[in-house]
PDB file of N, H, CA, C and O in Angstrom:
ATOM      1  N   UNK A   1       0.838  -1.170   0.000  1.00  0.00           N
ATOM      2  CA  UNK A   1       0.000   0.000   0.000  1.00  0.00           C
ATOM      3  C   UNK A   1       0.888   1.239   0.000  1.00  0.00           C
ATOM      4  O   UNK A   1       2.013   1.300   0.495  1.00  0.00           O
ATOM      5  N   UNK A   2       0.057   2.483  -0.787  1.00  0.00           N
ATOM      6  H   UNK A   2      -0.858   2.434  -1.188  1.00  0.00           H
ATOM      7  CA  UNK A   2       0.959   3.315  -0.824  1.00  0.00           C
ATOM      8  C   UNK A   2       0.247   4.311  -0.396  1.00  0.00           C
ATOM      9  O   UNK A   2      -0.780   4.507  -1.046  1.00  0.00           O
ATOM     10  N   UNK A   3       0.563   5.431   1.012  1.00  0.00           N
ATOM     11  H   UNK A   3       1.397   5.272   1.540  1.00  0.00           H
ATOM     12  CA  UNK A   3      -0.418   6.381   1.307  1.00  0.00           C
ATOM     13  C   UNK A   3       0.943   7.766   1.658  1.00  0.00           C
ATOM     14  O   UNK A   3       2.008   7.886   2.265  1.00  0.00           O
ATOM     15  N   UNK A   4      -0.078   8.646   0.736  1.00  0.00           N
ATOM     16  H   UNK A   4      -0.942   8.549   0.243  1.00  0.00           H
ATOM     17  CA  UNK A   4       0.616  10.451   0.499  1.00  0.00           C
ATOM     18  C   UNK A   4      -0.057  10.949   1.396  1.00  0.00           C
ATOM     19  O   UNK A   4      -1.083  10.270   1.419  1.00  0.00           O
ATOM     20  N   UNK A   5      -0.145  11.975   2.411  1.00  0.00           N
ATOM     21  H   UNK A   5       0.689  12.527   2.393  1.00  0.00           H
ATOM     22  CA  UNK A   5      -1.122  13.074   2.744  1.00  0.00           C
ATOM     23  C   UNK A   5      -0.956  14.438   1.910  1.00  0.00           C
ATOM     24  O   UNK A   5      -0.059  14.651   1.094  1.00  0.00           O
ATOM     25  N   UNK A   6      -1.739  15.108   2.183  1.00  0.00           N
ATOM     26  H   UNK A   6      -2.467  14.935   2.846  1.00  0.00           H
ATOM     27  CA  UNK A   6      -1.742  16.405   1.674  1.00  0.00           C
ATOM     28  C   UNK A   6      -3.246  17.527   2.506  1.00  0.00           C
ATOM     29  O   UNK A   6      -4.466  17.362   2.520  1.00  0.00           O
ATOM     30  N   UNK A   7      -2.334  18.620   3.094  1.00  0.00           N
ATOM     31  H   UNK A   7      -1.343  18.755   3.083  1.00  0.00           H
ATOM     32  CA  UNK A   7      -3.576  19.781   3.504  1.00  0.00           C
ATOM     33  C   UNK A   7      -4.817  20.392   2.181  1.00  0.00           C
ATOM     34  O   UNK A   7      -5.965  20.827   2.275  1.00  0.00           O
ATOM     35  N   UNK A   8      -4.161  20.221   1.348  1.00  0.00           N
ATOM     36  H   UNK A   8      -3.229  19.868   1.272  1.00  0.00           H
ATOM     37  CA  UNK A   8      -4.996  20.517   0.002  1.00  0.00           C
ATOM     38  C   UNK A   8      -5.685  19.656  -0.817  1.00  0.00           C
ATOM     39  O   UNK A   8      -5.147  18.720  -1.409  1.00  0.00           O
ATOM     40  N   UNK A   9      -7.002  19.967  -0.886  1.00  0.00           N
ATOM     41  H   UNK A   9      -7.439  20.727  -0.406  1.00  0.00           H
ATOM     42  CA  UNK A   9      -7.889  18.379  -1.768  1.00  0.00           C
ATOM     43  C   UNK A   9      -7.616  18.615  -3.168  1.00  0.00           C
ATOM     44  O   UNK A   9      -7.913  17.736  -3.978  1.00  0.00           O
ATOM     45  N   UNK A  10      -6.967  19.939  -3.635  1.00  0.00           N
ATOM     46  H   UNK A  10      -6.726  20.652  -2.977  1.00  0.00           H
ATOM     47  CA  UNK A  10      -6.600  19.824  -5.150  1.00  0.00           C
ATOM     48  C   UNK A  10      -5.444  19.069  -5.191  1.00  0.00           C
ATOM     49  O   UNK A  10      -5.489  18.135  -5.992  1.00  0.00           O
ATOM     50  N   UNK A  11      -4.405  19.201  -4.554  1.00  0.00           N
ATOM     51  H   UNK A  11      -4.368  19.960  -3.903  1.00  0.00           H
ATOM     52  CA  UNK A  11      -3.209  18.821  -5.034  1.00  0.00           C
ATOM     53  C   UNK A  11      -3.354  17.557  -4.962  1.00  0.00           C
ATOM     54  O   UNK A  11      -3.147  16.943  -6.009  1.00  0.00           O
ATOM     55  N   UNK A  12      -3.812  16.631  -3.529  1.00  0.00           N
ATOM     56  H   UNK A  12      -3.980  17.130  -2.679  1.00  0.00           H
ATOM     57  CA  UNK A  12      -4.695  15.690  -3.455  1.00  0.00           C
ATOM     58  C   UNK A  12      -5.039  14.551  -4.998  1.00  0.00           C
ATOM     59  O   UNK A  12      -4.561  13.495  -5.411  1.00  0.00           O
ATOM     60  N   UNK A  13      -6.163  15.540  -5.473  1.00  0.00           N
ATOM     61  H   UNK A  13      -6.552  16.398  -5.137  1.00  0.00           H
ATOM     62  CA  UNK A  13      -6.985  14.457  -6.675  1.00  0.00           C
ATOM     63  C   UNK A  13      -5.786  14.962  -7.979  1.00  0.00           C
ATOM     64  O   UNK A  13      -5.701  14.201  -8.942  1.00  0.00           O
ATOM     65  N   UNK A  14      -5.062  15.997  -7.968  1.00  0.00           N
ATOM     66  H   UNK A  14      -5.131  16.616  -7.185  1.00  0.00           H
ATOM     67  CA  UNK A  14      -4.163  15.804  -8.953  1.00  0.00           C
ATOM     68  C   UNK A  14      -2.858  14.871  -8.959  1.00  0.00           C
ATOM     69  O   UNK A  14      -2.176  14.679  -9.966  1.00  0.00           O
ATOM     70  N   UNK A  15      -2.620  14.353  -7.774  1.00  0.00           N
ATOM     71  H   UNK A  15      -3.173  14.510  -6.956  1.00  0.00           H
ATOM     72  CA  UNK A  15      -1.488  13.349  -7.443  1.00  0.00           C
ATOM     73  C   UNK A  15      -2.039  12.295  -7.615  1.00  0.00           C
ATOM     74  O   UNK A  15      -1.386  11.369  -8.095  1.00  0.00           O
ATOM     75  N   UNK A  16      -3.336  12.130  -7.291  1.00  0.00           N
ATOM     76  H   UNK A  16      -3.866  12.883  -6.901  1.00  0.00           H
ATOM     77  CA  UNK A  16      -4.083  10.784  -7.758  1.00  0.00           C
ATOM     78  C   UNK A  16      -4.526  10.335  -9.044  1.00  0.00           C
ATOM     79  O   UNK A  16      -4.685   9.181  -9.442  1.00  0.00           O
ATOM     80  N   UNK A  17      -4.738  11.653  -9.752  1.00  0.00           N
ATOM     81  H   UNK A  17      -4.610  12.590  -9.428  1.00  0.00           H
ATOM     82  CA  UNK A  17      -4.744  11.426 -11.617  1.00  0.00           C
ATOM     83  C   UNK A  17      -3.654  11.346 -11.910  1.00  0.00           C
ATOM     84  O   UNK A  17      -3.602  10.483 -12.787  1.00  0.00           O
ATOM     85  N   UNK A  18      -2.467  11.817 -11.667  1.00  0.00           N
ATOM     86  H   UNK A  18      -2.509  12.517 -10.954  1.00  0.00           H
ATOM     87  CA  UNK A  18      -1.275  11.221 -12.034  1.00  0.00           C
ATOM     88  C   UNK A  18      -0.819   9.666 -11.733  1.00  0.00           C
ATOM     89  O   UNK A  18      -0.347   8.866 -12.540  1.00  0.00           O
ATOM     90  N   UNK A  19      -1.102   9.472 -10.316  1.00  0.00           N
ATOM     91  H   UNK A  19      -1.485  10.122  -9.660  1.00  0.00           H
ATOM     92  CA  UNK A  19      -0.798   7.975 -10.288  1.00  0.00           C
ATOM     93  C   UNK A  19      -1.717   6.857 -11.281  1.00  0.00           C
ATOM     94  O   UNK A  19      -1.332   5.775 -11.725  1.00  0.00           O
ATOM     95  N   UNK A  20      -2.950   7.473 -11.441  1.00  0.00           N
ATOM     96  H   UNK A  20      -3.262   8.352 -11.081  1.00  0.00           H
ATOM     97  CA  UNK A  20      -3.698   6.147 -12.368  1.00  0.00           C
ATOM     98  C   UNK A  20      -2.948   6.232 -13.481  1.00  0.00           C
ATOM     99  O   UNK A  20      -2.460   5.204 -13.952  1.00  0.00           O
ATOM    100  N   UNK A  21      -2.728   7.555 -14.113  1.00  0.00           N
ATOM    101  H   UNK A  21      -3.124   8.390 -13.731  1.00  0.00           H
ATOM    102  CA  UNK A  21      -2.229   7.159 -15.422  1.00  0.00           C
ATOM    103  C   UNK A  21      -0.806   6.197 -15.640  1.00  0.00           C
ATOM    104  O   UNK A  21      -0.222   5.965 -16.699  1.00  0.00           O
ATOM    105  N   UNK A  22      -0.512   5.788 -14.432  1.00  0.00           N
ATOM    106  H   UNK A  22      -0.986   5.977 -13.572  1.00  0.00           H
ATOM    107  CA  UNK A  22       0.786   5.668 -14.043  1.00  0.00           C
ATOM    108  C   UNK A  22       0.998   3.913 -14.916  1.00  0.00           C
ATOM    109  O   UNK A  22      -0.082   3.322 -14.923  1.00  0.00           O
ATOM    110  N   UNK A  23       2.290   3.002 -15.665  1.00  0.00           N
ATOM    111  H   UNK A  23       3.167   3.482 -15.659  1.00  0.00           H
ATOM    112  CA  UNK A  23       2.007   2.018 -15.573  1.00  0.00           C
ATOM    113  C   UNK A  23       2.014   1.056 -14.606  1.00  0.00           C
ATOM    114  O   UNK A  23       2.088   1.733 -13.581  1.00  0.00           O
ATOM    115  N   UNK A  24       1.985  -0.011 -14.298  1.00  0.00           N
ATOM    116  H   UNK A  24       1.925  -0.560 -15.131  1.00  0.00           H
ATOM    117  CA  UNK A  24       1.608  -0.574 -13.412  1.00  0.00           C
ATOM    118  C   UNK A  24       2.780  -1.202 -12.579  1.00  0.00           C
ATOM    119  O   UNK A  24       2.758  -1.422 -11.368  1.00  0.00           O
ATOM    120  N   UNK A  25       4.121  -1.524 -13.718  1.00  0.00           N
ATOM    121  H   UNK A  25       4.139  -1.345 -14.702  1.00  0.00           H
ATOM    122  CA  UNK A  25       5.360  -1.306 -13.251  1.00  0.00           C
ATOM    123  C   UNK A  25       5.687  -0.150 -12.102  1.00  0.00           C
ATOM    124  O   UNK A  25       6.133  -0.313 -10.966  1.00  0.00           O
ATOM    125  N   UNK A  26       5.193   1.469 -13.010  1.00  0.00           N
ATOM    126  H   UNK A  26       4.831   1.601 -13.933  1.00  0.00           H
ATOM    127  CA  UNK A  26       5.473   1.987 -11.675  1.00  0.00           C
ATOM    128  C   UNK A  26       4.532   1.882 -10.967  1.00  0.00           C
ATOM    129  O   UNK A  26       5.070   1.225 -10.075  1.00  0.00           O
ATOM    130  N   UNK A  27       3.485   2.014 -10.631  1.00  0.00           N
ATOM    131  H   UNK A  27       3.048   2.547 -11.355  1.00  0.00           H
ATOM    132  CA  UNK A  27       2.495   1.435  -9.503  1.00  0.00           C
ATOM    133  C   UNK A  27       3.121   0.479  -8.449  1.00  0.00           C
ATOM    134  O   UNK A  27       3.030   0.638  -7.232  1.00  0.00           O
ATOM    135  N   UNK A  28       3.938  -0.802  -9.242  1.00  0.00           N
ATOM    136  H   UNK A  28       4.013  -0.932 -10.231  1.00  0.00           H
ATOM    137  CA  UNK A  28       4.333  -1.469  -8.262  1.00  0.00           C
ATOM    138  C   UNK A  28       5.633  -1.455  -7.745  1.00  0.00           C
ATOM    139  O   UNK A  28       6.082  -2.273  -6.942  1.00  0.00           O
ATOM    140  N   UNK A  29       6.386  -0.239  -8.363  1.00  0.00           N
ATOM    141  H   UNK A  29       6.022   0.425  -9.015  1.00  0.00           H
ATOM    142  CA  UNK A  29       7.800   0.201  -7.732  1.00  0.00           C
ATOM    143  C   UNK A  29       6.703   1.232  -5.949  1.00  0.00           C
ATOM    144  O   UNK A  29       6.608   1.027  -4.739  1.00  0.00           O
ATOM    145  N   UNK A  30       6.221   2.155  -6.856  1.00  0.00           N
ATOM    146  H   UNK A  30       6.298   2.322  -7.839  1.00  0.00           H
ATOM    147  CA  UNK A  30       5.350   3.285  -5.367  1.00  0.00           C
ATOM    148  C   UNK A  30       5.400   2.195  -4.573  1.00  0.00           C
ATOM    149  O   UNK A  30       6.440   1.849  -4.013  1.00  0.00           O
ATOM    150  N   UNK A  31       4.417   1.645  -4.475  1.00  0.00           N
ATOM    151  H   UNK A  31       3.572   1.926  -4.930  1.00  0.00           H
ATOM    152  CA  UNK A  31       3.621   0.443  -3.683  1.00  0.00           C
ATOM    153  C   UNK A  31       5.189   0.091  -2.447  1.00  0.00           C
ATOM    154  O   UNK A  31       5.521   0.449  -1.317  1.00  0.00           O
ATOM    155  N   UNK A  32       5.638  -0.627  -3.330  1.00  0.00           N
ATOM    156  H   UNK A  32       5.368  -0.919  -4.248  1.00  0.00           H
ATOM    157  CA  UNK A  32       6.792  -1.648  -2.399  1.00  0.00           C
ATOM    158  C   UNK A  32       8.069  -0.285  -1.981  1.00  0.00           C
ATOM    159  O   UNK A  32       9.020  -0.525  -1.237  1.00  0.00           O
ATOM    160  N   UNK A  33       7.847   1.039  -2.593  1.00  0.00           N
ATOM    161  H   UNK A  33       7.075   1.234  -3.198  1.00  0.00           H
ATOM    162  CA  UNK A  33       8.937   1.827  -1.730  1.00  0.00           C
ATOM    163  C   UNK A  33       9.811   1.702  -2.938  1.00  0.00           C
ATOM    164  O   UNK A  33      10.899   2.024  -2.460  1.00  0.00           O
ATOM    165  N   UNK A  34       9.987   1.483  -3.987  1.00  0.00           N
ATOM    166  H   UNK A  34       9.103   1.221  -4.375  1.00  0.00           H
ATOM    167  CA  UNK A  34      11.267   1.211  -4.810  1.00  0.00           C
ATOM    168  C   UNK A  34      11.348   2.659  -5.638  1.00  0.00           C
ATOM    169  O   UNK A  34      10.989   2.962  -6.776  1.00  0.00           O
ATOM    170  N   UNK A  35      11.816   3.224  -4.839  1.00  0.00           N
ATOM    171  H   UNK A  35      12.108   2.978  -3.914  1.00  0.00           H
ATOM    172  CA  UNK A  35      12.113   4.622  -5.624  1.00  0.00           C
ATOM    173  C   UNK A  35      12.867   4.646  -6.589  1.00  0.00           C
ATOM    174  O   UNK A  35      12.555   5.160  -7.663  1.00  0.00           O
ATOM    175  N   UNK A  36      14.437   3.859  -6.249  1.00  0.00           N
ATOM    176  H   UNK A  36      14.689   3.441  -5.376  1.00  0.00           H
ATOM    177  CA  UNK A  36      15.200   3.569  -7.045  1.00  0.00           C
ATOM    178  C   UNK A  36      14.466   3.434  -8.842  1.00  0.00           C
ATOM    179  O   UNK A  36      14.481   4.341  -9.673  1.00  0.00           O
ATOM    180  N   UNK A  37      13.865   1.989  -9.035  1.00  0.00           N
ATOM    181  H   UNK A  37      13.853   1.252  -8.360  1.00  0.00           H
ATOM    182  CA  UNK A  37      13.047   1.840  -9.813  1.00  0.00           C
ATOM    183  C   UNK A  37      12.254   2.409 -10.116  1.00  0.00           C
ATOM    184  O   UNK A  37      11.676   1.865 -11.057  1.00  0.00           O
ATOM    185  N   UNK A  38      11.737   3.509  -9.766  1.00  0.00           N
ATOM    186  H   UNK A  38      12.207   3.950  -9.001  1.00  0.00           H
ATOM    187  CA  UNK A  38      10.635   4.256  -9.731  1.00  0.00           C
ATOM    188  C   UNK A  38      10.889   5.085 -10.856  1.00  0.00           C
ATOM    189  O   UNK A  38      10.123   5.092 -11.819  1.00  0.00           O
ATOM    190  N   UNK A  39      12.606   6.260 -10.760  1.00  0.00           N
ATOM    191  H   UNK A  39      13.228   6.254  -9.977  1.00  0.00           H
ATOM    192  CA  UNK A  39      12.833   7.165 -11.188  1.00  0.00           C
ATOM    193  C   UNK A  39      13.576   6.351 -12.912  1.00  0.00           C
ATOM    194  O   UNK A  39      13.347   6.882 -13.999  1.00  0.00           O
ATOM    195  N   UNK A  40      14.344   5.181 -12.788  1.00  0.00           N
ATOM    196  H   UNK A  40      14.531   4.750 -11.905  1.00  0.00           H
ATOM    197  CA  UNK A  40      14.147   4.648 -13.761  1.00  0.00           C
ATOM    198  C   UNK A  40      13.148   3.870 -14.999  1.00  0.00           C
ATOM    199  O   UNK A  40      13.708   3.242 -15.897  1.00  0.00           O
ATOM    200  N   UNK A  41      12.039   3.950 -14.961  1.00  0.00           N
ATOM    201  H   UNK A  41      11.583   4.461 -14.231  1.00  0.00           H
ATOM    202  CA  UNK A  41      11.049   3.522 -15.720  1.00  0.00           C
ATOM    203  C   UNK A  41      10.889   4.732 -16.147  1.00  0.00           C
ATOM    204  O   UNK A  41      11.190   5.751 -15.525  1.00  0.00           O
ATOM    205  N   UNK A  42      10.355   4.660 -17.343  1.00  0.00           N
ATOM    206  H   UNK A  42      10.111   3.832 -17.848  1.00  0.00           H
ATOM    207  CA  UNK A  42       9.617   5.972 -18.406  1.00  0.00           C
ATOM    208  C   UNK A  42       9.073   7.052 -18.125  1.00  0.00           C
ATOM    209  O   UNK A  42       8.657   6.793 -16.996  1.00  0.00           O
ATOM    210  N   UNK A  43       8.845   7.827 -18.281  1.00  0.00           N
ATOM    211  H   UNK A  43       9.184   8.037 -19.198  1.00  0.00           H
ATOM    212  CA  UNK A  43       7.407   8.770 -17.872  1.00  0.00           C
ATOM    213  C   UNK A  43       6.465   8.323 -18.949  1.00  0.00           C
ATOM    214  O   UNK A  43       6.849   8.055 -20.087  1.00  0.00           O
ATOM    215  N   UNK A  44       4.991   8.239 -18.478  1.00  0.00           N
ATOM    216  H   UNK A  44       4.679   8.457 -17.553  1.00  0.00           H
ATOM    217  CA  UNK A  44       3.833   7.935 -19.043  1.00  0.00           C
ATOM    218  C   UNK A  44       3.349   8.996 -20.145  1.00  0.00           C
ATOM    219  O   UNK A  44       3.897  10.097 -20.120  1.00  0.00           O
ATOM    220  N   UNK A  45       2.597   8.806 -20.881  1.00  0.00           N
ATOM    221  H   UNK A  45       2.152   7.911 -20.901  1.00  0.00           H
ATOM    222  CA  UNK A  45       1.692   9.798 -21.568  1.00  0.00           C
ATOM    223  C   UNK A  45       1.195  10.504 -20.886  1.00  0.00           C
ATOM    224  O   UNK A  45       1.519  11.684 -21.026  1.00  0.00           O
ATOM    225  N   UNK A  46       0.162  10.162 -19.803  1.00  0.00           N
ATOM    226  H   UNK A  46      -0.101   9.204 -19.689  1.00  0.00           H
ATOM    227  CA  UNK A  46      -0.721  10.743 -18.903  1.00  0.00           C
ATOM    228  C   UNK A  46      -0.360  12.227 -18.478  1.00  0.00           C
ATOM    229  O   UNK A  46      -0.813  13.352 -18.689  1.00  0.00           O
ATOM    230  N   UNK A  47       0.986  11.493 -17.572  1.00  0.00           N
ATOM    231  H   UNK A  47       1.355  10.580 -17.401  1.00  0.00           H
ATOM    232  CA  UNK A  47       1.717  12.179 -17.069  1.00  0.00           C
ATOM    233  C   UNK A  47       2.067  13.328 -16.951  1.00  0.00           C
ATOM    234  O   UNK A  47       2.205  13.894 -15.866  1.00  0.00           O
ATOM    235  N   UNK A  48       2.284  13.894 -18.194  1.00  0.00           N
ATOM    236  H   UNK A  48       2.172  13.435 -19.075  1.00  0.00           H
ATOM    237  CA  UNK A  48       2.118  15.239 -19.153  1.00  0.00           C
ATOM    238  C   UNK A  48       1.074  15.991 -19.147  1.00  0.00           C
ATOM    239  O   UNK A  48       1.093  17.222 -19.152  1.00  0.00           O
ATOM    240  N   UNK A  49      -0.065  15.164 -19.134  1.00  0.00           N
ATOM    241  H   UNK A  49      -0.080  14.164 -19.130  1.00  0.00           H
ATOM    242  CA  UNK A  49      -1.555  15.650 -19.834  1.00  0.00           C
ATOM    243  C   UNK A  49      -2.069  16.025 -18.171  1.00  0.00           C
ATOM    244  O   UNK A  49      -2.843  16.981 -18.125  1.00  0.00           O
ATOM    245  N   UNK A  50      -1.715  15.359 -16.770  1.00  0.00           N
ATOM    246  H   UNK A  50      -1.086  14.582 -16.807  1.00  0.00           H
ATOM    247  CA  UNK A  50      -2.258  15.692 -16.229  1.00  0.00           C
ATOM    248  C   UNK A  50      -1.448  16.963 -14.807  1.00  0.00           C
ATOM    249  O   UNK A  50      -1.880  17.357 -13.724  1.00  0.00           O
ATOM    250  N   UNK A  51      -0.217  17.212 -15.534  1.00  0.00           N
ATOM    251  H   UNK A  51       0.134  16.891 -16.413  1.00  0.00           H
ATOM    252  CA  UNK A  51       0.320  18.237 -15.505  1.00  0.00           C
ATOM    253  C   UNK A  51       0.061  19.486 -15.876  1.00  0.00           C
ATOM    254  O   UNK A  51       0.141  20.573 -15.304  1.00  0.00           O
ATOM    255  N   UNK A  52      -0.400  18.992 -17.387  1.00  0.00           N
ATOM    256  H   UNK A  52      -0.465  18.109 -17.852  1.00  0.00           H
ATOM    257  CA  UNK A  52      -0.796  20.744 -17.771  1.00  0.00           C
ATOM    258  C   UNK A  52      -2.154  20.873 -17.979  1.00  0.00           C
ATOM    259  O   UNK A  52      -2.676  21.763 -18.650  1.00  0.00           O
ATOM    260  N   UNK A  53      -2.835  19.805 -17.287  1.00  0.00           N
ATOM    261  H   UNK A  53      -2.411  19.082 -16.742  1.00  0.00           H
ATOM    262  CA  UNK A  53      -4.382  19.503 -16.743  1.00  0.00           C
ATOM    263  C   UNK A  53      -4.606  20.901 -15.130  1.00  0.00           C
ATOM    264  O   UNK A  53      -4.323  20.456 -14.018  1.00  0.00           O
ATOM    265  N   UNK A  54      -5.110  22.483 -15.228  1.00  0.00           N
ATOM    266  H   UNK A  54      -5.340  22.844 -16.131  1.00  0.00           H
ATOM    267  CA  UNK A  54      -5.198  22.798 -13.902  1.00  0.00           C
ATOM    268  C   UNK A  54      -6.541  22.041 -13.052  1.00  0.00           C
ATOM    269  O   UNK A  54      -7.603  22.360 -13.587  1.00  0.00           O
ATOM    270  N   UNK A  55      -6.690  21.280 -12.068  1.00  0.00           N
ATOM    271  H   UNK A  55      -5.828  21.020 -11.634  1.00  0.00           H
ATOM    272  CA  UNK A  55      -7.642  20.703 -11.426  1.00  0.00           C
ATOM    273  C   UNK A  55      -7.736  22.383 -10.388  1.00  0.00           C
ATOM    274  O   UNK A  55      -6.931  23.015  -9.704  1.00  0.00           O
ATOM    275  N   UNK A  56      -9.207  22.554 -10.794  1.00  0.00           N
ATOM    276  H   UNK A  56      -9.860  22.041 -11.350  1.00  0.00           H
ATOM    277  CA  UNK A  56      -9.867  23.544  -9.739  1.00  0.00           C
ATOM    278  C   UNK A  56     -11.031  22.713  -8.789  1.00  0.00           C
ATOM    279  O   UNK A  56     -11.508  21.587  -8.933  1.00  0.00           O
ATOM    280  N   UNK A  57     -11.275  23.771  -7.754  1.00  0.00           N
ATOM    281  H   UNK A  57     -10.887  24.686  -7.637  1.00  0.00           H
ATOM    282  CA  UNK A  57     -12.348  22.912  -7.021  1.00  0.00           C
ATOM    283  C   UNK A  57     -13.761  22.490  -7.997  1.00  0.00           C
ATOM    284  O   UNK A  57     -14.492  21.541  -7.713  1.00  0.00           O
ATOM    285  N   UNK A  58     -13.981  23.459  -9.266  1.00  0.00           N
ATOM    286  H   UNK A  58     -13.387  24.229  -9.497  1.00  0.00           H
ATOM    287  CA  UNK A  58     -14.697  22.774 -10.048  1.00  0.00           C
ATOM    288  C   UNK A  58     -15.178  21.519 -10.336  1.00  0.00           C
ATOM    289  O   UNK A  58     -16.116  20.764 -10.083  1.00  0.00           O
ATOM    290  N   UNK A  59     -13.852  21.625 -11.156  1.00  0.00           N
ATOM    291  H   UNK A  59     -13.090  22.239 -11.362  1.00  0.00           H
ATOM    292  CA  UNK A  59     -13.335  20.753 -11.777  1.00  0.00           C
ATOM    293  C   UNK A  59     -13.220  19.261 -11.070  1.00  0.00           C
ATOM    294  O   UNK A  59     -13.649  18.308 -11.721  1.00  0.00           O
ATOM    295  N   UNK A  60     -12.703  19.048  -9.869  1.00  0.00           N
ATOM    296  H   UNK A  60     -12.354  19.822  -9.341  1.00  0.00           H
ATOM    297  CA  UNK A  60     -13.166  18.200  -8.632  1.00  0.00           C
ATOM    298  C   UNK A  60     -14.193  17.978  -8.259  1.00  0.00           C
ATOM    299  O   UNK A  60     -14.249  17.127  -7.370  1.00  0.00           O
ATOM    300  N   UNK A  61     -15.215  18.467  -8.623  1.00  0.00           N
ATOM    301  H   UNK A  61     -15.171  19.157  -9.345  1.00  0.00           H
ATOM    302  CA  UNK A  61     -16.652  18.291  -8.405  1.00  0.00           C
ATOM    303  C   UNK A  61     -16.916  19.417  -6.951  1.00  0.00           C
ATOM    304  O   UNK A  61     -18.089  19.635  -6.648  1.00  0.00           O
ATOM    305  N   UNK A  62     -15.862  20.045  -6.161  1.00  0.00           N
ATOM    306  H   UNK A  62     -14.909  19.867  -6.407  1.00  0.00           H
ATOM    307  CA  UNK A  62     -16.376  20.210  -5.134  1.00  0.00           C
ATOM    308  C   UNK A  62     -16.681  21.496  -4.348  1.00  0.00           C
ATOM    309  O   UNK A  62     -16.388  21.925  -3.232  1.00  0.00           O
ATOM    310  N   UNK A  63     -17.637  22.075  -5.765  1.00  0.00           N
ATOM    311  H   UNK A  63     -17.875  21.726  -6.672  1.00  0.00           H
ATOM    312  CA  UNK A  63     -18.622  23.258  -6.184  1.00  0.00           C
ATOM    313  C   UNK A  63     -19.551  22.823  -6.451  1.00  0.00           C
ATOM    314  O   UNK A  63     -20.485  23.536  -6.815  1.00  0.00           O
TER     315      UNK A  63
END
């Protein structure tokens, strides 16, 4: 299991759209702590998209 906190519910659901897009390789480097591995695997497509994605409270549904 892999658990982040954060005081902010944006930054929050934007760390969490980044991890889905994530592959599952890295999913299972996060998971087990393997940072090492972590920073070596690819960057995703997503990745990008949900970078220059701004998540507002809108946009979060939580308006």
């Amino acid at each position: 299991m892999h658990v982040e906190e954060f005081t902010d519910i944006i930054e929050a659901i934007s760390r969490e759209k980044q991890i889905k897009g994530w592959s599952g390789r890295k999913k299972e480097a996060i998971i087990a702590g393997d940072y090492e591995e972590l920073v070596k695997l690819p960057f995703d497509k997503l990745r990008v998209t949900v970078f220059t994605h701004r998540v507002t409270k809108k946009t979060a549904g939580l308006e």
